[in-house]
N, C-alpha and C positions, 0 to 999 in steps of 0.2 A: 504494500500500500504506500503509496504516496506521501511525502507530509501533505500539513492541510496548505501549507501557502505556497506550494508547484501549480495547486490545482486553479489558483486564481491567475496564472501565468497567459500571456497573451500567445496565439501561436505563433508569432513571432519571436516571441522569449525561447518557447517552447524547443525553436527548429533550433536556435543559440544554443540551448543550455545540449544539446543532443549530441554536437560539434565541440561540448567544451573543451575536450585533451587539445584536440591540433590546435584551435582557437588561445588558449592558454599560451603553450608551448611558442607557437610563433609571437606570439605580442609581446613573452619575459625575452623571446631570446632577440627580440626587434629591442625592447628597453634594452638589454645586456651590451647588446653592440652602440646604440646610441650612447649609453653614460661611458664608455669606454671612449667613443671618441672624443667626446667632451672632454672625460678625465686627461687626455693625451694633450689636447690643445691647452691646458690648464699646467699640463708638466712643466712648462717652460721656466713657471715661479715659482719658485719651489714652496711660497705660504700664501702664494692663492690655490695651487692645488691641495692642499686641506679643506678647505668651507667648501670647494667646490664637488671633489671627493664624498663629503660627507653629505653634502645637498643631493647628489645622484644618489647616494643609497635611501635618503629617505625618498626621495623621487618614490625610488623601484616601489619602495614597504607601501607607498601610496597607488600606483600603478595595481600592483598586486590585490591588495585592499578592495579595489574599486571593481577588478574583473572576478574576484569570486562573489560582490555581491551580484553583478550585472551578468556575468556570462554563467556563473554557476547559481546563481540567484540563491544563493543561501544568505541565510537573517545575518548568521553571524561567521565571525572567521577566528575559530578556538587558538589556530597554530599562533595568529599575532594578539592573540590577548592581551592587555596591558597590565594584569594582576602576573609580577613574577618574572618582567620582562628584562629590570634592570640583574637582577638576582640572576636569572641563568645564561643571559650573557656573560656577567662576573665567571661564573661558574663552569661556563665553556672555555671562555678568557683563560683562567689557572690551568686548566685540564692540558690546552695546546699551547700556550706558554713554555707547560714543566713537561708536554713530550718531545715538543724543538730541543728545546734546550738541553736535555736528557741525551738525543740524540746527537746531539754536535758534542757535548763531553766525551760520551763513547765513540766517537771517530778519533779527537783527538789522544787519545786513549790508546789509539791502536794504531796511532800514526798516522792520522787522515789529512793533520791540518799541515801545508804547508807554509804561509803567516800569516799573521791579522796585526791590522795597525787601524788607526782610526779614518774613520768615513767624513760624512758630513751630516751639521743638524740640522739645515734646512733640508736634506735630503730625508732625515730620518722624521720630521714634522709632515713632509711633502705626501713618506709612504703613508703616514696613517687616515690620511684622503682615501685615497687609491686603495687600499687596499679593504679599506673598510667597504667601499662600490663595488671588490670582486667579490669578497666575501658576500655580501647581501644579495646581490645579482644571481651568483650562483647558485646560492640557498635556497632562494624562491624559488630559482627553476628546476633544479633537482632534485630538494626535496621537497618543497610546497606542494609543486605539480608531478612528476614525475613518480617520485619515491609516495607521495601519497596517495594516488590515484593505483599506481601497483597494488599497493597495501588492500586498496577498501576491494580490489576486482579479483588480486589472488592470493593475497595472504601477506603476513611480515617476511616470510623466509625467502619465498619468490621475488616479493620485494626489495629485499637488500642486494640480492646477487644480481640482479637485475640490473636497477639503478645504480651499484656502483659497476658494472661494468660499460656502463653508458656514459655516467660520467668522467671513466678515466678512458675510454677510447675520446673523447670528444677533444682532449688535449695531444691528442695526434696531430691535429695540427699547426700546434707549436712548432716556433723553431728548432730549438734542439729536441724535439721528440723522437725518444723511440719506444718500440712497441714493448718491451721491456719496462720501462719506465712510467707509460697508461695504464698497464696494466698494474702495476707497483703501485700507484696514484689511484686508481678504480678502489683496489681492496683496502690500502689506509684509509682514503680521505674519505671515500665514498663509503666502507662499510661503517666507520668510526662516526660522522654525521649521521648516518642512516639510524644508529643503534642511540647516539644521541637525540633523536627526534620519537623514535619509539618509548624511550624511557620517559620523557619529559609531554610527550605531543602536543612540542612548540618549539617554532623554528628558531626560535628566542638561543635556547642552547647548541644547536651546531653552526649558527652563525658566531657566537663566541668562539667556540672552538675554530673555527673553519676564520678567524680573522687574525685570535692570538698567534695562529700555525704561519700565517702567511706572514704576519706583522715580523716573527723572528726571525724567517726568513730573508726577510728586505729589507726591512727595521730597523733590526738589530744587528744582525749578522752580514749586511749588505752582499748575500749571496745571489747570484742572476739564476732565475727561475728558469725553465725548460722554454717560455718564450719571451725571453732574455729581455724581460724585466727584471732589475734588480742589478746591484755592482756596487761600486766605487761608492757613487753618489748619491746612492738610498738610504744607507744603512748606518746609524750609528759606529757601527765598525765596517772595517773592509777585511773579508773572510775570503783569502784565499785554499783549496781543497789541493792536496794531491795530485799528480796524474791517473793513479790508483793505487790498487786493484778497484775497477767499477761499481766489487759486491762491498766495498768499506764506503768509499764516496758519493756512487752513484751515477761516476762520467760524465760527461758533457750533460744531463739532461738533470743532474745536481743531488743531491742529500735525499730527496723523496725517491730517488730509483735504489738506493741502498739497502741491504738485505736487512740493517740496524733499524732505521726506519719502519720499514714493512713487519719485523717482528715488535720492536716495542707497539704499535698501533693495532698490530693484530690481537696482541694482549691485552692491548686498554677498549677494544673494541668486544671483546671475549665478556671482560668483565661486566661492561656497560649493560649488556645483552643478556648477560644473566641477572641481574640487577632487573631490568627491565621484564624479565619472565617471572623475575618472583613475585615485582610489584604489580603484577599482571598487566602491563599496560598493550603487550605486543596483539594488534589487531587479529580479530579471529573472521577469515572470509564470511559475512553475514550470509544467510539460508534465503534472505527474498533479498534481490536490492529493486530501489525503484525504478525506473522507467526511464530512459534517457541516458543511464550512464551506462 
């Protein structure tokens, strides 16, 4: 059965809401590429790209907002609640903070760092624009639409191996990508957000996580990502890696294609997911769904 307020929907709503995935899917990933170029034309200063950085992501949250009332016509939108928002962003924030940084100690540990000296601080004010816009951008569309729409049509389990293999082939075409390295990126970033938005169901917490990850990356460690953003002039420090071995560093396509990476994230992704089955939160395929989806 229907809810009761689908039924006062016009048939025009109707034929929308019917089309919602693609309809979604192309309009976050039409925003994704628009606040990106913006963000880029905005690079040049390094502390106007901050307000401007952070204005695209509230963009997105608003963007988003607007197409699950209108294209998915629902009352409310639970994942951007505003009860709990600042909290598990925090709460993401620590989580991918202390597992960058975890893993950049055990590289250098085993010989990974070749040096670090200091960056720049308008570059490291600049990244937290920018990175807060991929972070949010992505979020919405991977797991808002993507990772939740799996969920509710065939389960949590479906849905995680799914959506993160979607999300880490999609960075294939990066510059330095290789397929090694998506796929490396699919099952940290993707399963670890994915387990984070089941346990919490609000996109509040794998945006934390999915911003601290990136921030330490560019941030802090001014390391150049697989599409070689990030370096010298990002990052509070400038982190140079290794030539290798690939499975310590991660090679040309950087720190997330390394085997240290992929295991600590598989572990905190392991936990998260159990955590998440106890508190029962992991969606169970509904027996009827309505009409349209």
């Amino acid at each position: 059965m229907q809810p009761s307020h689908l039924t006062d929907l016009t048939p025009a709503r109707r034929r929308l809401r019917r089309f919602r995935v693609p309809v979604l899917i192309v309009a976050l990933l039409a925003v994704l590429v628009a606040t990106r170029a913006i963000n880029v034309l905005a690079d040049g200063s390094a502390f106007l790209a901050l307000p401007v950085g952070l204005a695209t992501a509230a963009a997105a949250l608003g963007v988003y907002h607007w197409l699950s009332r209108r294209v998915e016509a629902r009352e409310t939108v639970p994942e951007l609640a505003r009860t709990g928002r600042w909290r598990g962003m925090a709460r993401g924030a620590v989580l991918g903070l202390a597992l960058f940084t975890t893993m950049m100690l055990l590289i250098a540990v085993f010989g990974g760092w070749e040096q670090v000296g200091w960056g720049s601080i308008g570059g490291f004010a600049a990244s937290i624009g920018a990175v807060a816009s991929i972070a949010v951008n992505e979020e919405l569309l991977f797991r808002g639409v993507v990772f939740r729409v799996l969920d509710e049509r065939f389960g949590s389990a479906t849905a995680v191996v799914a959506s993160s293999l979607i999300f880490g082939l999609t960075h294939l075409t990066n510059d330095r990508a290789t397929l090694w390295g998506t796929l490396a990126l699919g099952i940290e970033g993707g399963t670890l957000t994915a387990a984070c938005y089941l346990l919490s169901r609000s996109l509040w917490l794998p945006i934390g996580l999915h911003f601290a990850w990136d921030f330490a990356h560019i941030g802090i460690f001014g390391l150049p990502t697989s599409s070689s953003i990030g370096g010298t002039d990002t990052g509070l420090l400038h982190t140079t890696l290794a030539s290798g071995p690939t499975a310590l560093t991660g090679g040309t396509f950087g720190p997330e294609a390394s085997l240290i990476a992929l295991a600590l994230c598989v572990l905190a992704a392991a936990v998260v997911l159990r955590r998440a089955a106890r508190a029962g939160h992991p969606h169970r395929r509904p027996a009827v769904r309505d009409q349209g989806q």
